[in-house]
C-alpha positions in Angstrom: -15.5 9.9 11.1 -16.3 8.5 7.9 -13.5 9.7 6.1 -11.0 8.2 8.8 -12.8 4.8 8.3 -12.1 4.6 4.7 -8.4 6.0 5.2 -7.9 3.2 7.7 -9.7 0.4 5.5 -7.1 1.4 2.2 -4.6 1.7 4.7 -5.1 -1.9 5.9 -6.0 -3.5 2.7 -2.6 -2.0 1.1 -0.3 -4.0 3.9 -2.2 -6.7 3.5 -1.5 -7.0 -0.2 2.2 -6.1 0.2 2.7 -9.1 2.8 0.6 -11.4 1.0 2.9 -10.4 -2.4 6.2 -11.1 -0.3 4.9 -14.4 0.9 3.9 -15.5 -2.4 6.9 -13.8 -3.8 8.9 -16.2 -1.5 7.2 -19.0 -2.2 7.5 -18.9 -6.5 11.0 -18.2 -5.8 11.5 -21.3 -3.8 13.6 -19.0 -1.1 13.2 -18.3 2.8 10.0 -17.1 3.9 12.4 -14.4 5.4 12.9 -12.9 2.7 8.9 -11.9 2.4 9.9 -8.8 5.0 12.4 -6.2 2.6 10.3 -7.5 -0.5 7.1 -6.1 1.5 9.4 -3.6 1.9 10.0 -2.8 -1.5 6.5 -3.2 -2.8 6.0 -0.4 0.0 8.0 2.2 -1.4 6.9 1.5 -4.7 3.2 1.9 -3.6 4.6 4.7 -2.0 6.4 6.2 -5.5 2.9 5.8 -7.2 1.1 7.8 -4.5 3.1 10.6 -4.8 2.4 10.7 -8.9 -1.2 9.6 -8.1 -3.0 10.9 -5.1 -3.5 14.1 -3.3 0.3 15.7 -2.5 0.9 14.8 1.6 -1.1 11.9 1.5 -0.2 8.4 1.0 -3.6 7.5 -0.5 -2.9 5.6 -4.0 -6.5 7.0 -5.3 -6.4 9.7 -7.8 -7.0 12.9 -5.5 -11.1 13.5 -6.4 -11.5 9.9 -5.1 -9.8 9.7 -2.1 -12.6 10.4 0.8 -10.1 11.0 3.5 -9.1 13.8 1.5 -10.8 17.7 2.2 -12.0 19.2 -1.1 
């Protein structure tokens, strides 16, 4: 139960910082808050890219694959 508490936290605190990134992205840029959506988008499938170098292969978790604890040994 644990495990799926700490998956769920990362998970969280990752969309947060990708929508607070395209908000503040937005705002430097002096554009349409609109436009915080596809860049939240795009800072997804980047976080996405680095999980699949970084963590444990089919999982999304960005932590290296000995610390992610929603991962089995």
């Amino acid at each position: 139960m644990q495990t799926l508490i700490f998956d769920m936290l990362e998970r969280a605190g990752w969309t947060g910082v990708q929508a607070a990134l395209g908000v503040l992205a937005t705002d430097l840029a002096g554009i349409s808050v609109w436009w915080a959506a596809p860049i939240g988008l795009g800072i997804a499938a980047a976080k996405g890219w680095v999980a699949g170098r970084l963590g444990r292969p089919g999982t999304a978790s960005t932590l290296p694959a000995h610390a992610d604890p929603a991962s089995r040994p």
